[in-house]
NUDOFI-805404 format. One record per residue: x, y, z of N, C-alpha, C in turn. Coordinates in steps of 0.1 Angstrom, whole numbers, always signed. Atoms other than C-alpha are relative to their C-alpha. Layout:
BEGIN
<rec><n_c1>X</n_c1><n_c2>Y</n_c2><n_c3>Z</n_c3><ca_c1>X</ca_c1><ca_c2>Y</ca_c2><ca_c3>Z</ca_c3><c_c1>X</c_c1><c_c2>Y</c_c2><c_c3>Z</c_c3></rec>
...
//
This chain:
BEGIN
<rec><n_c1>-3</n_c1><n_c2>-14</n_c2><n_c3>+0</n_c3><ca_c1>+532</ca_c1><ca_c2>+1095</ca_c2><ca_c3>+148</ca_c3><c_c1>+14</c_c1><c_c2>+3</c_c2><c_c3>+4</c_c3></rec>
<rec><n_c1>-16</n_c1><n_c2>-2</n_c2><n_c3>-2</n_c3><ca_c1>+570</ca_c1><ca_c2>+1109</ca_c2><ca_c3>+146</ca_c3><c_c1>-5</c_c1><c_c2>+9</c_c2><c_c3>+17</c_c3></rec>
<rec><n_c1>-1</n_c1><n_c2>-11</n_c2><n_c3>-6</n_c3><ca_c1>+577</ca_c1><ca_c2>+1130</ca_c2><ca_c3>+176</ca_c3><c_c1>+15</c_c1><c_c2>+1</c_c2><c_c3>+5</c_c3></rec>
<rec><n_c1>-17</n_c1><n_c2>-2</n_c2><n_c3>-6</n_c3><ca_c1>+612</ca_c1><ca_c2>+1146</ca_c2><ca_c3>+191</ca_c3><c_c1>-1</c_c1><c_c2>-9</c_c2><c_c3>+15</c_c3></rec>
<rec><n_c1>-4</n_c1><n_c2>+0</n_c2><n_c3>-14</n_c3><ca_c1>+623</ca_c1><ca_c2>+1128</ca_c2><ca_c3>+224</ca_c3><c_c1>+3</c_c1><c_c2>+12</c_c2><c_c3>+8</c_c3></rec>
<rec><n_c1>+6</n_c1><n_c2>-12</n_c2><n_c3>-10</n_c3><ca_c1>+616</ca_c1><ca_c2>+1163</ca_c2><ca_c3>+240</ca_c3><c_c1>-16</c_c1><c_c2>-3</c_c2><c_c3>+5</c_c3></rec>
<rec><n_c1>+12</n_c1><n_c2>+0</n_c2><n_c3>-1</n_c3><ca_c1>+583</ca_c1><ca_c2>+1153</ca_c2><ca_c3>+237</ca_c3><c_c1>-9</c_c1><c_c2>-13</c_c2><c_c3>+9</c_c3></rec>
<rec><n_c1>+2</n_c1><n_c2>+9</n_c2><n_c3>-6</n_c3><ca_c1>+583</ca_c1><ca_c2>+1119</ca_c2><ca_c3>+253</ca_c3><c_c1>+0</c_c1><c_c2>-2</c_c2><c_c3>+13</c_c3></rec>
<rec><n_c1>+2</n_c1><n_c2>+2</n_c2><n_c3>-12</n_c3><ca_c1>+574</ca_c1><ca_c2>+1108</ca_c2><ca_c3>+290</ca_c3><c_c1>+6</c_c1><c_c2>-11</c_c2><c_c3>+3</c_c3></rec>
<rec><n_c1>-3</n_c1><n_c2>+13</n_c2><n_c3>-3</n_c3><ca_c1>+586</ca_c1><ca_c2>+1083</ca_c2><ca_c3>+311</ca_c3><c_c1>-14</c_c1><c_c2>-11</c_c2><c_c3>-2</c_c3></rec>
<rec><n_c1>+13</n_c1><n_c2>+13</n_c2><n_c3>+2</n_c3><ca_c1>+565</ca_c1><ca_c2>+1049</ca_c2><ca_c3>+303</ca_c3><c_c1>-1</c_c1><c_c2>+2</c_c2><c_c3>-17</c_c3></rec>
<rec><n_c1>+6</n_c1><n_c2>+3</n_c2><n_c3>+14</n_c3><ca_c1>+560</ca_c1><ca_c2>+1057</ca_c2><ca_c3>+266</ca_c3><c_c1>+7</c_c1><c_c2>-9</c_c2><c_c3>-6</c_c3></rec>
<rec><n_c1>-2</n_c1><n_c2>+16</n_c2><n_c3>+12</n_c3><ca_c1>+563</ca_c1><ca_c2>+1028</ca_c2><ca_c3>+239</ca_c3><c_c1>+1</c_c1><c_c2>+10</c_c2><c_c3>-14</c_c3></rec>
<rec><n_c1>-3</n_c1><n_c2>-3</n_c2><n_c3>+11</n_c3><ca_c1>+582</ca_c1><ca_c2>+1041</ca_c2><ca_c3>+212</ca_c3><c_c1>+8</c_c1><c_c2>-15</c_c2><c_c3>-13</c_c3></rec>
<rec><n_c1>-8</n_c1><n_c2>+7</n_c2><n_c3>+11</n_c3><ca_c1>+594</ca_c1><ca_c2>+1021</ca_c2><ca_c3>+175</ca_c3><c_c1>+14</c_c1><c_c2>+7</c_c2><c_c3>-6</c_c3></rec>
<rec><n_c1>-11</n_c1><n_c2>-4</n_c2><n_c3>+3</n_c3><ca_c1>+630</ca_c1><ca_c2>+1019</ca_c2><ca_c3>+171</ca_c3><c_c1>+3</c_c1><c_c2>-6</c_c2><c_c3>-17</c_c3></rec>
<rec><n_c1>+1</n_c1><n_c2>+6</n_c2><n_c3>+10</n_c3><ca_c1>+636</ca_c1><ca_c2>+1019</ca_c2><ca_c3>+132</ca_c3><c_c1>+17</c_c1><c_c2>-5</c_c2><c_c3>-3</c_c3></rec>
<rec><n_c1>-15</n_c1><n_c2>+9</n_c2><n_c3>+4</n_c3><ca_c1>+666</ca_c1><ca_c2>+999</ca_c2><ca_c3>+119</ca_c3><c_c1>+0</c_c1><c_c2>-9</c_c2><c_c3>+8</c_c3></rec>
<rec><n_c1>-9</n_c1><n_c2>+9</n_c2><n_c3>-5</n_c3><ca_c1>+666</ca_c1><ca_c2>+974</ca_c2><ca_c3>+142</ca_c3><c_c1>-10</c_c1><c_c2>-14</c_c2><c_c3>+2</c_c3></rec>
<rec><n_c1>+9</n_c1><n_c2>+15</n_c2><n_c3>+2</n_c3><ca_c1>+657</ca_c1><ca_c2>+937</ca_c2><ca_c3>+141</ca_c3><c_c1>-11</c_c1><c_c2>-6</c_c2><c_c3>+13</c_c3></rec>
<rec><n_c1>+1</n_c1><n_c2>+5</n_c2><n_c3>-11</n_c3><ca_c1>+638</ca_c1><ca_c2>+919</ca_c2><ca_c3>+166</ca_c3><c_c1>-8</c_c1><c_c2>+6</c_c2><c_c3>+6</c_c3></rec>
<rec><n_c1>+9</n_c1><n_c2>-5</n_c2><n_c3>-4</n_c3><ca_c1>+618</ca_c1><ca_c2>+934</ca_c2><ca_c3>+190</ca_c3><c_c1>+2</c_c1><c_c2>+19</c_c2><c_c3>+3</c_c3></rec>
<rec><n_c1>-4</n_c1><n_c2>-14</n_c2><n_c3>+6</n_c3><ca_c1>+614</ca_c1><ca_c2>+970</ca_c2><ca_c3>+178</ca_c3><c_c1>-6</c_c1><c_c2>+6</c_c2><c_c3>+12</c_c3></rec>
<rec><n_c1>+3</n_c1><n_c2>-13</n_c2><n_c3>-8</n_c3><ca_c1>+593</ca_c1><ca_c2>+984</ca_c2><ca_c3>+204</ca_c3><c_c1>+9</c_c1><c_c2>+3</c_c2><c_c3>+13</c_c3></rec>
<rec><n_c1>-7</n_c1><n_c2>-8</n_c2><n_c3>-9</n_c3><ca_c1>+611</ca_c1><ca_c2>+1005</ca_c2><ca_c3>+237</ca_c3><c_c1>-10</c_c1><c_c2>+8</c_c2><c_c3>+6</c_c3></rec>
<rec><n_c1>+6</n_c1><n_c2>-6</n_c2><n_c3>-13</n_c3><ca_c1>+598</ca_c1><ca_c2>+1017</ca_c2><ca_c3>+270</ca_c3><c_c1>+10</c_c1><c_c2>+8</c_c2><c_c3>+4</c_c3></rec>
<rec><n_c1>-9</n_c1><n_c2>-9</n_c2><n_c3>-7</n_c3><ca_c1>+612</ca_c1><ca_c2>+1048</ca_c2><ca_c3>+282</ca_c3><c_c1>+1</c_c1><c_c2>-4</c_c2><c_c3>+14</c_c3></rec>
<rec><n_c1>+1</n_c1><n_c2>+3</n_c2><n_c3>-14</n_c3><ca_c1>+626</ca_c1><ca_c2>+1044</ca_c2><ca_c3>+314</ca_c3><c_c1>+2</c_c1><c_c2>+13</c_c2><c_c3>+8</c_c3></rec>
<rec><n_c1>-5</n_c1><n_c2>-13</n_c2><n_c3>-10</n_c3><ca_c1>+644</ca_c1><ca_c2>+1076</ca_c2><ca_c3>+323</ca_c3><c_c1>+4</c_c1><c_c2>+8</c_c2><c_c3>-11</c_c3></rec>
<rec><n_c1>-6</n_c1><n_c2>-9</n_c2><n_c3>+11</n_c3><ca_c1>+651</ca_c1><ca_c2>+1107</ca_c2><ca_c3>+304</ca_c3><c_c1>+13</c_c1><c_c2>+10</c_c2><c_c3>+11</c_c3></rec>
<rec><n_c1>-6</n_c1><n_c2>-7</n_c2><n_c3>-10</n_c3><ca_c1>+686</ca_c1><ca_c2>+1124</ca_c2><ca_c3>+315</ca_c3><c_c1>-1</c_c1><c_c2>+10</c_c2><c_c3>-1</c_c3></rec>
<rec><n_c1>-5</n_c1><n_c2>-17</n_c2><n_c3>+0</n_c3><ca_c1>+692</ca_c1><ca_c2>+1162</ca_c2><ca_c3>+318</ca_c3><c_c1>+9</c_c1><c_c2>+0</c_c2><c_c3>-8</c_c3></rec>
<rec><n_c1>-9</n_c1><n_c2>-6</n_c2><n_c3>+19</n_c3><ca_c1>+714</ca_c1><ca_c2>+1163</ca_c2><ca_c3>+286</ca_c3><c_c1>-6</c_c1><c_c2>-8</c_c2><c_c3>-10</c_c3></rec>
<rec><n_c1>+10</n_c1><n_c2>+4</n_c2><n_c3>+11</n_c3><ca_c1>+682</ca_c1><ca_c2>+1146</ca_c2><ca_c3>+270</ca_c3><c_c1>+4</c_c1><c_c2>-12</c_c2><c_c3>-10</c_c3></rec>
<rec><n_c1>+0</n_c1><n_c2>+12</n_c2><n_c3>+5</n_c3><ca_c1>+696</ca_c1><ca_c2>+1115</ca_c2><ca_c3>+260</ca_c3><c_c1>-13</c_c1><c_c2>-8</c_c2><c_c3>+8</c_c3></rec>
<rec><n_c1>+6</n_c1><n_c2>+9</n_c2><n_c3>-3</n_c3><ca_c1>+670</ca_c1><ca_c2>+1083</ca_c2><ca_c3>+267</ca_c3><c_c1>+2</c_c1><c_c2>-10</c_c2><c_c3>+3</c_c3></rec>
<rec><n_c1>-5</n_c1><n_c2>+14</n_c2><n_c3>+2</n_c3><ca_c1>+672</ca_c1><ca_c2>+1056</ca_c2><ca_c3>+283</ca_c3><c_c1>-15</c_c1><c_c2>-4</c_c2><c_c3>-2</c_c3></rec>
<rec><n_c1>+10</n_c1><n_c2>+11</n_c2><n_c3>+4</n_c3><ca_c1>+651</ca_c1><ca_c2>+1027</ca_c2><ca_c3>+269</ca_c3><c_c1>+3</c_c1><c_c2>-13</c_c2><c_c3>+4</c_c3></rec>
<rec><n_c1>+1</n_c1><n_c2>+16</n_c2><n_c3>-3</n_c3><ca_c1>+643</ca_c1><ca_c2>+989</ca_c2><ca_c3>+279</ca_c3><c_c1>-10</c_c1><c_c2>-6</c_c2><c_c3>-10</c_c3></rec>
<rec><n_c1>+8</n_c1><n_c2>+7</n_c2><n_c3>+6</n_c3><ca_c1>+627</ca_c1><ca_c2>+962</ca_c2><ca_c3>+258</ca_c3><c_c1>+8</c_c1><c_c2>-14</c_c2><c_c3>+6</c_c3></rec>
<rec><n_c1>+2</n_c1><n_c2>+12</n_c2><n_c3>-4</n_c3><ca_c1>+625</ca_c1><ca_c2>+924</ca_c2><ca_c3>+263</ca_c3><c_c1>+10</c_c1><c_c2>-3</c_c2><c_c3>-9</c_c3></rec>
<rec><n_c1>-6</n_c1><n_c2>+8</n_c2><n_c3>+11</n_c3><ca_c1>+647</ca_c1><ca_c2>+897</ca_c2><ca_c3>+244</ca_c3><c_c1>-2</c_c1><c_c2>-9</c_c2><c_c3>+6</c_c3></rec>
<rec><n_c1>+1</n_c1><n_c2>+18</n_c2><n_c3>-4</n_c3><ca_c1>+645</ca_c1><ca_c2>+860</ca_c2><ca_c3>+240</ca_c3><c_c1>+14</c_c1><c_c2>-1</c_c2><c_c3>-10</c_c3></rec>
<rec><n_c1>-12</n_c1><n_c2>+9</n_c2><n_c3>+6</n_c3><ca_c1>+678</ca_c1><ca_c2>+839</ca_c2><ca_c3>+233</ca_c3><c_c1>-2</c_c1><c_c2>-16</c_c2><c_c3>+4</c_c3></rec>
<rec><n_c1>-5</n_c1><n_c2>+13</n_c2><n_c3>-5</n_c3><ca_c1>+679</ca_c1><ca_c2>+803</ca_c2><ca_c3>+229</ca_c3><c_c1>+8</c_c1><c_c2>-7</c_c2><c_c3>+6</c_c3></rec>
<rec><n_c1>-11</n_c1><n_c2>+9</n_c2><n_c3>-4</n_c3><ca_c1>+703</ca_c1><ca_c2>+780</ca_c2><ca_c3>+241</ca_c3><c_c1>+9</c_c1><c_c2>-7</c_c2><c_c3>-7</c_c3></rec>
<rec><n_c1>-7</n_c1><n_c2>+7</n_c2><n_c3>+8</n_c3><ca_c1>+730</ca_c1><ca_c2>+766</ca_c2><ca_c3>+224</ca_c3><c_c1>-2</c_c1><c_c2>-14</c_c2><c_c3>+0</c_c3></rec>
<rec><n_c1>+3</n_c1><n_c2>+11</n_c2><n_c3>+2</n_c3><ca_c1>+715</ca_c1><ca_c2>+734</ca_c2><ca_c3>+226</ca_c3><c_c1>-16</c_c1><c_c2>-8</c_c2><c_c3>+3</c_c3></rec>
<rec><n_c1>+13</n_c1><n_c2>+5</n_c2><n_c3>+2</n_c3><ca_c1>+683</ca_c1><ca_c2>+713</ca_c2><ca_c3>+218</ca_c3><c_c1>-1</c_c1><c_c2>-12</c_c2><c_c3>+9</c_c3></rec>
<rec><n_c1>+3</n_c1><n_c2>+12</n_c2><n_c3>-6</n_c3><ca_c1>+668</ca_c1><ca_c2>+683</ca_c2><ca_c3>+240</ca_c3><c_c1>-18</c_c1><c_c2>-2</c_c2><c_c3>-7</c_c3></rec>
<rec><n_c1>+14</n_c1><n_c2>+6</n_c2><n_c3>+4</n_c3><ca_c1>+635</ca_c1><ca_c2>+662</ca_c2><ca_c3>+234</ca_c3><c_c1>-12</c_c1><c_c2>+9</c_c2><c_c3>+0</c_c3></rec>
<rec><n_c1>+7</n_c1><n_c2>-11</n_c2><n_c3>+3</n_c3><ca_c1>+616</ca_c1><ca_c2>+693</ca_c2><ca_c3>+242</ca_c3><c_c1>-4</c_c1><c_c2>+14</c_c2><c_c3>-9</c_c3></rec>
<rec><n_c1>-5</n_c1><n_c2>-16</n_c2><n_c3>+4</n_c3><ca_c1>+629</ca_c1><ca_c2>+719</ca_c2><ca_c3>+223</ca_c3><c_c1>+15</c_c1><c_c2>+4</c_c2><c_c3>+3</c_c3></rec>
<rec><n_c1>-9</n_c1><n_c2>-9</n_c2><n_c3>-9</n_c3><ca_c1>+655</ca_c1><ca_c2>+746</ca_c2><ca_c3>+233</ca_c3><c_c1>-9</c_c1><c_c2>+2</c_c2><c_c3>+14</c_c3></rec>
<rec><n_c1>+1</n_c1><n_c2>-8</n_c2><n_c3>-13</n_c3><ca_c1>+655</ca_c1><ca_c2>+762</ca_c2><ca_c3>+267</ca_c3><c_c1>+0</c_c1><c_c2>+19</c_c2><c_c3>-6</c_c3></rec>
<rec><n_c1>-1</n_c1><n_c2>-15</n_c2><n_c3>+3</n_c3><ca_c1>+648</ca_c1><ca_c2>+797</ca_c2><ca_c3>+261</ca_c3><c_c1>+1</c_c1><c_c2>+12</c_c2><c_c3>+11</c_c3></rec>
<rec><n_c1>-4</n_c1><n_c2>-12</n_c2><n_c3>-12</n_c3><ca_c1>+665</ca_c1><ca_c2>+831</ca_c2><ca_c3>+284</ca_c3><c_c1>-8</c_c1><c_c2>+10</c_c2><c_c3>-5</c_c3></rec>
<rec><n_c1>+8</n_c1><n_c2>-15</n_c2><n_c3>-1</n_c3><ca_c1>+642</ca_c1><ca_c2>+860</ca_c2><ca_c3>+286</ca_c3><c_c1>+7</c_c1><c_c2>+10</c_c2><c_c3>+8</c_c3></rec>
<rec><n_c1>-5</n_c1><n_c2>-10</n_c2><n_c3>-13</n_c3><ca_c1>+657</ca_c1><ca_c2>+893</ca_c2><ca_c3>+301</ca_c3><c_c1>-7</c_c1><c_c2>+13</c_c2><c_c3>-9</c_c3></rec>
<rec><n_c1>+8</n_c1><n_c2>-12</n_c2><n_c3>+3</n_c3><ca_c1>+652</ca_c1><ca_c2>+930</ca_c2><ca_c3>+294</ca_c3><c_c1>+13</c_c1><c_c2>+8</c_c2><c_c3>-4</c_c3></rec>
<rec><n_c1>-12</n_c1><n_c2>-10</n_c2><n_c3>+3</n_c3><ca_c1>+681</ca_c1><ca_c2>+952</ca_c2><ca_c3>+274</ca_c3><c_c1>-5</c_c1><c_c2>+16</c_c2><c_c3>+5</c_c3></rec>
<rec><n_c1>+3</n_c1><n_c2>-18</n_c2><n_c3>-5</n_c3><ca_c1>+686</ca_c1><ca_c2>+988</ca_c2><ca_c3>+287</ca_c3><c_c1>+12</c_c1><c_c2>+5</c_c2><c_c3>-8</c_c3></rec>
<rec><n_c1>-11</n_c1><n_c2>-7</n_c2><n_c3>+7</n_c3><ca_c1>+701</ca_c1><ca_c2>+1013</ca_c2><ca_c3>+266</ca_c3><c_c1>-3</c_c1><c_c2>+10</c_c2><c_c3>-2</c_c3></rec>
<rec><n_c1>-6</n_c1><n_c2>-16</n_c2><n_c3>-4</n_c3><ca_c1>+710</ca_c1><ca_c2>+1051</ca_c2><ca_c3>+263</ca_c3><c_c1>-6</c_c1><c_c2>+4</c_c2><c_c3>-18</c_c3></rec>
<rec><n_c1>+0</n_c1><n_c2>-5</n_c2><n_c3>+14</n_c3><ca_c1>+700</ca_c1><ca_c2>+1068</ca_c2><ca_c3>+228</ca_c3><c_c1>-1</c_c1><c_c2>+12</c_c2><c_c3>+3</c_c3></rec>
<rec><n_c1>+2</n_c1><n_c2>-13</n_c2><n_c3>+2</n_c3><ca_c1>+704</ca_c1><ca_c2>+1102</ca_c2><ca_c3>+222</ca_c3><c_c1>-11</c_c1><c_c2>+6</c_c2><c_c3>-3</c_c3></rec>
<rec><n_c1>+14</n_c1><n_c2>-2</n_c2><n_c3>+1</n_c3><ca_c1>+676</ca_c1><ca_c2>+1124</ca_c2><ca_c3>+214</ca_c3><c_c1>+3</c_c1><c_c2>+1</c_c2><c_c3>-13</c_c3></rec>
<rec><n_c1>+4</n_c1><n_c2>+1</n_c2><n_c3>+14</n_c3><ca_c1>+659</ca_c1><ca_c2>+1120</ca_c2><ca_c3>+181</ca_c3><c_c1>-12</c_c1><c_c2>-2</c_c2><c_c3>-4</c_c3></rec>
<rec><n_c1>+15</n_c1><n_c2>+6</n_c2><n_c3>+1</n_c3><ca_c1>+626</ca_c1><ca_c2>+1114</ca_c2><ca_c3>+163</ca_c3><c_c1>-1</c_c1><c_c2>-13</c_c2><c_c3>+2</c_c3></rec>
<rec><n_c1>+3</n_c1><n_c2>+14</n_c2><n_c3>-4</n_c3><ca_c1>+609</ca_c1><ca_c2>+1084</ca_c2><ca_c3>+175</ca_c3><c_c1>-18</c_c1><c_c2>-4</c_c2><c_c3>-5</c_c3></rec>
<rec><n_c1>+15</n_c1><n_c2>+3</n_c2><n_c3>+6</n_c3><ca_c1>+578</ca_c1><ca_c2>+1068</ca_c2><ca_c3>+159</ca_c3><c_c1>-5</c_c1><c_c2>-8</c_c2><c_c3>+13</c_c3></rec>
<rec><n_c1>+6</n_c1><n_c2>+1</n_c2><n_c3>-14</n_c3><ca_c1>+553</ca_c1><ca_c2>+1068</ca_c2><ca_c3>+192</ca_c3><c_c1>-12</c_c1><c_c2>-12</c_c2><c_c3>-2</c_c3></rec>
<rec><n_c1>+11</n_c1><n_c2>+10</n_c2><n_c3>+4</n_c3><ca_c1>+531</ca_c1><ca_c2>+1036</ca_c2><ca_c3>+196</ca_c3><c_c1>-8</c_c1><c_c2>+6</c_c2><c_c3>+12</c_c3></rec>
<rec><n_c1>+8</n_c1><n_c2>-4</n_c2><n_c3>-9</n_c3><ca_c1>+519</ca_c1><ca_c2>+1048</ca_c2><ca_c3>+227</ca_c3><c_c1>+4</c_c1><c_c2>+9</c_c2><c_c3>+11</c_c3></rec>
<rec><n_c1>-3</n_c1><n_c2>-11</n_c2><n_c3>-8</n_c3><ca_c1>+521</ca_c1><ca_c2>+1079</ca_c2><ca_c3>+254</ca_c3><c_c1>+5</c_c1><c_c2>-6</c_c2><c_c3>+9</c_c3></rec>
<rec><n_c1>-2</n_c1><n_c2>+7</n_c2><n_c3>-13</n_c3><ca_c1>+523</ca_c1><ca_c2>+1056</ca_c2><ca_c3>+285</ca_c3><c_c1>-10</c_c1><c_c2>+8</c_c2><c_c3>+7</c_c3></rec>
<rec><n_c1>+7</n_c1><n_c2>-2</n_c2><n_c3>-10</n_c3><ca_c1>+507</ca_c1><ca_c2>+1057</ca_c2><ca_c3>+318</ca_c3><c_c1>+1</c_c1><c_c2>+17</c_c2><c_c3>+4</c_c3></rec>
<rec><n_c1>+0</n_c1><n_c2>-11</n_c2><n_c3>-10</n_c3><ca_c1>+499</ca_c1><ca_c2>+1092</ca_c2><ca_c3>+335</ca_c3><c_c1>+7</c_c1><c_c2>-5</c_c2><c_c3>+15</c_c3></rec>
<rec><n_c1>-7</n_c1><n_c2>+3</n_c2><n_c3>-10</n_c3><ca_c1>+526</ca_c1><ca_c2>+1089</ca_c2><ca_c3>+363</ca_c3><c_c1>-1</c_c1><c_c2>+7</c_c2><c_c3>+13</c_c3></rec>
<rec><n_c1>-1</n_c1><n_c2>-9</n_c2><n_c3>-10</n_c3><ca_c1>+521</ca_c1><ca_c2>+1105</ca_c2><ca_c3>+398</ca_c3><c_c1>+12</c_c1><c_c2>+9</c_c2><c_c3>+2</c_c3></rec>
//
């Protein structure tokens, strides 16, 4: 379901379209001039292989979007 980021809460799981990789985003914070901030996960290999494999970095991107429609996967938690 589309909705405006007016409409979004902190915690919701929105789909970012255009972008590769791991599409979904967790709101973290909405500011008072209604931009978003969002976090999602990424994995990066390592520039190099051993007998196991790669080594693989896990961390968490945070980033700012302005407000816009956002395809909602889920509302999030009811937050105190």
């Amino acid at each position: 379901m589309k909705v405006h980021s007016s409409e979004l809460t902190l915690g919701s799981v929105v789909c970012l379209d255009g972008i590769d990789g791991y599409r979904h985003a967790t709101v973290k914070n909405i500011l008072p001039n209604g931009d978003i901030v969002l976090f999602r996960p990424y994995v990066s290999p390592a520039d190099f292989s051993y007998t196991g494999g790669v080594i693989c970095f896990i961390g968490i991107e945070e980033f700012t979007h302005p407000p816009a429609e956002f395809e909602l996967v889920d509302k999030g938690p009811k937050l105190k």
